[in-house]
N, C-alpha and C positions, 0 to 999 in steps of 0.2 A: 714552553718556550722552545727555541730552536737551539741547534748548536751551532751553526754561524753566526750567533748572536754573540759566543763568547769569543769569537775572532780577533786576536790584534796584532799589531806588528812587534815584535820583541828581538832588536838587536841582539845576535850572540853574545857580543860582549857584556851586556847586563847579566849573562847567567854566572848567576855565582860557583868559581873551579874549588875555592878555597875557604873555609870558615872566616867569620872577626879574628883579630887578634887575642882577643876578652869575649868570653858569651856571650857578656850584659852588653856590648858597646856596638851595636850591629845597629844600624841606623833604623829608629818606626816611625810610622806615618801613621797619625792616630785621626780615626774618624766620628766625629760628632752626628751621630743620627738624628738628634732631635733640634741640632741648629744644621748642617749640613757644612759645617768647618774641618777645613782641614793640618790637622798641626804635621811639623817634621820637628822628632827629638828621638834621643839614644834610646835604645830599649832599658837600660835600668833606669830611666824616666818613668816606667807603669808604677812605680811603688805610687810617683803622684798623683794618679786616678783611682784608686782604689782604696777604702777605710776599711777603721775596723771591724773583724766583724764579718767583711766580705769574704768569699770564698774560691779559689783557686783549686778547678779539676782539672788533673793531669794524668796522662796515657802513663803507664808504667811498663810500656812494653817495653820487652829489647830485642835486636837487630842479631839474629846466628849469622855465623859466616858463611853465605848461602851458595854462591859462586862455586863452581867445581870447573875444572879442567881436565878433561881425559883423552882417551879414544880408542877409535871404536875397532873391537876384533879384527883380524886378520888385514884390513885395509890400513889402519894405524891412522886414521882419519881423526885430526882434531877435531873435539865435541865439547862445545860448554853444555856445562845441565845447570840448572837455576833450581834448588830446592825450594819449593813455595810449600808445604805442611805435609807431614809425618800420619801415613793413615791407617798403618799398626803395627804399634811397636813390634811383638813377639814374628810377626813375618818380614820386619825390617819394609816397611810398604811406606814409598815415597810419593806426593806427586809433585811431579816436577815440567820445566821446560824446557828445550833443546835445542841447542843452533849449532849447523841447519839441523833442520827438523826434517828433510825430506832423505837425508842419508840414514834417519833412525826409525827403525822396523820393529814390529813386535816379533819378538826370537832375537833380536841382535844382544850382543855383551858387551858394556864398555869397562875399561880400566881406567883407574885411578892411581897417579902418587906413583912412587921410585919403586920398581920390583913389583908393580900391579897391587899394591898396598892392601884394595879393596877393587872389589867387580860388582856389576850390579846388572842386570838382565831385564829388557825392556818387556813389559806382559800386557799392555795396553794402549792404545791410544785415547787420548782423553779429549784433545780439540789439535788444530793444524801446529800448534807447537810444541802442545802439551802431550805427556807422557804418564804415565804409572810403572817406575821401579820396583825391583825386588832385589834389596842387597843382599849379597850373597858372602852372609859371614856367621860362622858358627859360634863366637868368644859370645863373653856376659853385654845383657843391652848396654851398661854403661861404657864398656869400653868400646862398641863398636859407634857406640856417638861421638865418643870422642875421638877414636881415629877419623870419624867423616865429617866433625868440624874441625880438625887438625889438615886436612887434606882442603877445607873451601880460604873462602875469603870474604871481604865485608861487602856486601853488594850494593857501593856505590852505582849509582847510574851512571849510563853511559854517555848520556848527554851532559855529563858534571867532567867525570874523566876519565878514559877507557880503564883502569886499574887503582884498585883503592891503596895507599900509601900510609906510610906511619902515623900521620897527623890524624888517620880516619879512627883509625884505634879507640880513641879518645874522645874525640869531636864528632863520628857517626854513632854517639851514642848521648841520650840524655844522661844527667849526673845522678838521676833516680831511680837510671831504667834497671828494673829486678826482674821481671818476666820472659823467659826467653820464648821469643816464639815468632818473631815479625822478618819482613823480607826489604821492609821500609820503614826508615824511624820515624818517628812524631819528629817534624823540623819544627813548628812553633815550641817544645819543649825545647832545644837546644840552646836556647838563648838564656837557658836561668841559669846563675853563677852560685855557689854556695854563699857568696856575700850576697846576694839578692835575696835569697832565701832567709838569709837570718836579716836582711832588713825587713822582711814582709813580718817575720816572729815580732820584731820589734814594735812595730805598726798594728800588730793585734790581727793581720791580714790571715785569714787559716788558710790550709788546705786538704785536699785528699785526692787518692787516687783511684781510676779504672784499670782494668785491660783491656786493651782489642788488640788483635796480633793482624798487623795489615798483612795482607794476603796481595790474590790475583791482581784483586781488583785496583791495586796500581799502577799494572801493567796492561788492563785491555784501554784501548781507546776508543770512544764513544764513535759506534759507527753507522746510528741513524741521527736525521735531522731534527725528529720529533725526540725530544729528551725524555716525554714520559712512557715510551717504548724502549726505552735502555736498563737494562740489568743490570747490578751488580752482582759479583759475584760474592758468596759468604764470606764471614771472615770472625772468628771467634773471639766475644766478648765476654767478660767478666765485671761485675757491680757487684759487689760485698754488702751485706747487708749495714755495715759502719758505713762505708758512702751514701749509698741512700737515704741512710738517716740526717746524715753534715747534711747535704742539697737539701733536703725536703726541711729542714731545720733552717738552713740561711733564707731559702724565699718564703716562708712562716713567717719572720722574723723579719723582712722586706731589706737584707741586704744581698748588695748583689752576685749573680753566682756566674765566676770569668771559666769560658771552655780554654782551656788553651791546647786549640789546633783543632783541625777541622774532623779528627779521625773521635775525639772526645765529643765534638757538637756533636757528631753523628749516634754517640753512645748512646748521650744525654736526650737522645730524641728517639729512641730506641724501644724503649717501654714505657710510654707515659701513659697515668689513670685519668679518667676522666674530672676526677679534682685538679689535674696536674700536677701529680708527684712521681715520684720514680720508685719503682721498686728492685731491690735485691734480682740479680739475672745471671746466670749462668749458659749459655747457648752461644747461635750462632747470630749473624743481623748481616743483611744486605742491605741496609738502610739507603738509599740516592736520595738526595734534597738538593732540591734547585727552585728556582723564584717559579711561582709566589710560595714562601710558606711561613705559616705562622708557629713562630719559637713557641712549646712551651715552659722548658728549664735556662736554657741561657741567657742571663741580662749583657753578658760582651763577649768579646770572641779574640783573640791571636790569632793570627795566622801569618805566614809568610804570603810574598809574593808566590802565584804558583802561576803554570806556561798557560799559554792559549789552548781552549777547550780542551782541558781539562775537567776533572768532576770537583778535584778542589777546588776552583773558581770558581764553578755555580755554587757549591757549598755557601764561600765565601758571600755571594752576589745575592742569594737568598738570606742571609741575615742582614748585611748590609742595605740590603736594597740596588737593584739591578744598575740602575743610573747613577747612582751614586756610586757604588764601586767599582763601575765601567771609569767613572768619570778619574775616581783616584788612581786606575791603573792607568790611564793616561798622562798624569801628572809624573807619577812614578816613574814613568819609561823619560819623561823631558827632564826631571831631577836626579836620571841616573840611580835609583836604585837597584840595587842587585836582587834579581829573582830564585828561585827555586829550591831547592833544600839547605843551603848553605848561605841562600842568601838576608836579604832583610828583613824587618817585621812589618804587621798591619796589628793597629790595635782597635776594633769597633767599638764606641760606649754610647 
């Protein structure tokens, strides 16, 4: 397919600045792919599509406070860096992004934090924004982590609000997330409430969880026509051998197995056997899925609304089916729902 195929028009104001008031109460548009209907109800309405039995995989990443503000030696030039993953501990080796990028040199120093807190010295260039740090600090690794997440902040996007705020605290993170290591949260995870959760317990609904820690590849934008020439970039994933076993046990057992959010689809389609099971995985996955492709672990999908071409969109468009989910983002944008990390849900069954 093309990427002007996933082109649409998306009023600013449908981009969601600010969470629901309630997780569960964020308004979803649930899609019937086998009648082609479209419903509008609150997200703790999924408990009613889903039986006993069925299975709920969730991202367990979590969101470090990635954002740094510094600047750069001698010229005092303000410099954001964007920590995107850690690439060895014992030499403090960052790789990160910079803006501008074109005032950041290899040999330059920048400071951080009241009294230069922490410095860190540029030793690479990696691509036109991206960098390779070496921070330059002698104390024990845990403490110099934690001066360097004590020094960032939560890296809402900038298209949501220039500066992440107190409500993000709380709200930029799912209520499960244990892993740290992501630069981007799972937004279809956001919306579960611990009353949701112990309605599914109730219901006989299971669940379990993945890691992927979303990395770059949130940040580059797909920039050929032809989609199956587009790269992603890595992004470290994790399946436990207890997950594999729940998945490969509920579709055994023919009940259905929900991704919830497009960063888990992409898990659960990561390592599949030729029976179509999954196995235990520890590495890394550049996975990209876009139409045509055939699922072989997900029976339904969550997801939010996400922007025009975007990779979550084709994500989304290859499960759903192109015309069909073209068709519902058009509805969406005439009944006002709210888009992209904060804002509504999509539920496919």
């Amino acid at each position: 397919m093309k990427l002007s195929q996933f082109n649409f028009t998306l009023p600013h104001n449908l981009i969601a600045k600010y969470p629901s008031n309630q997780r569960d109460e964020a308004r979803m548009m649930v899609l019937h792919k086998d009648t082609g209907e479209i419903e509008h109800k609150i997200f703790k309405d999924i408990i009613d599509y889903c039986r006993e039995k069925d299975l709920f995989v969730f991202n367990d990443t979590k969101v470090f406070p990635a954002r740094l503000n510094g600047n750069k030696e001698k010229t005092g030039a303000e410099i954001e860096v964007f920590l995107l993953r850690e690439l060895n501990k014992d030499q403090r080796l960052w790789d990160v992004l910079v803006d501008p990028a074109r005032k950041i040199r290899i040999g330059n120093k920048l400071y951080f934090g009241e009294n230069d807190a922490l410095v860190a010295e540029v030793i690479d260039n990696t691509t036109s924004r991206g960098r390779t740090l070496r921070f330059l600090y002698d104390g024990p690794y845990e403490e110099f982590r934690q001066t360097l997440y004590n020094l960032g902040e939560l890296p809402i996007p900038k298209w949501i609000r220039p500066k992440a705020e107190e409500i993000d605290n709380e709200r930029f993170q799912t209520i499960y997330a244990k892993n740290e290591g992501a630069v981007a949260t799972p937004a279809a995870g956001l919306h579960f409430s611990k009353i949701l959760f112990k309605k599914m317990e109730i219901k006989g609904v299971e669940s379990t969880f993945l890691t992927l820690h979303m990395g770059n590849a949130h940040f580059h934008t797909v920039d050929v026509e032809d989609l199956s020439k587009h790269k992603m970039d890595s992004e470290r994933l994790i399946i436990s051998e207890e997950t594999a076993e729940a998945v490969n046990e509920a579709k055994h057992n023919g009940h259905k197995v929900f991704s919830i959010g497009i960063t888990t689809l992409r898990a659960l389609e990561t390592y599949v056997t030729t029976t179509k099971e999954i196995r235990p995985f520890d590495g890394w996955t550049n996975r990209f899925i876009f139409p045509p492709y055939q699922f072989s672990i997900p029976d339904a999908l969550v997801s939010n609304f996400h922007l025009p071409l975007s990779t979550m969109l084709m994500n989304v468009a290859a499960f759903g089916g192109y015309d069909y989910v073209m068709k519902a983002y058009k509805v969406a944008v005439e009944e006002g729902y709210q888009f992209g990390t904060y804002g509504d849900a999509m539920l496919i069954i």
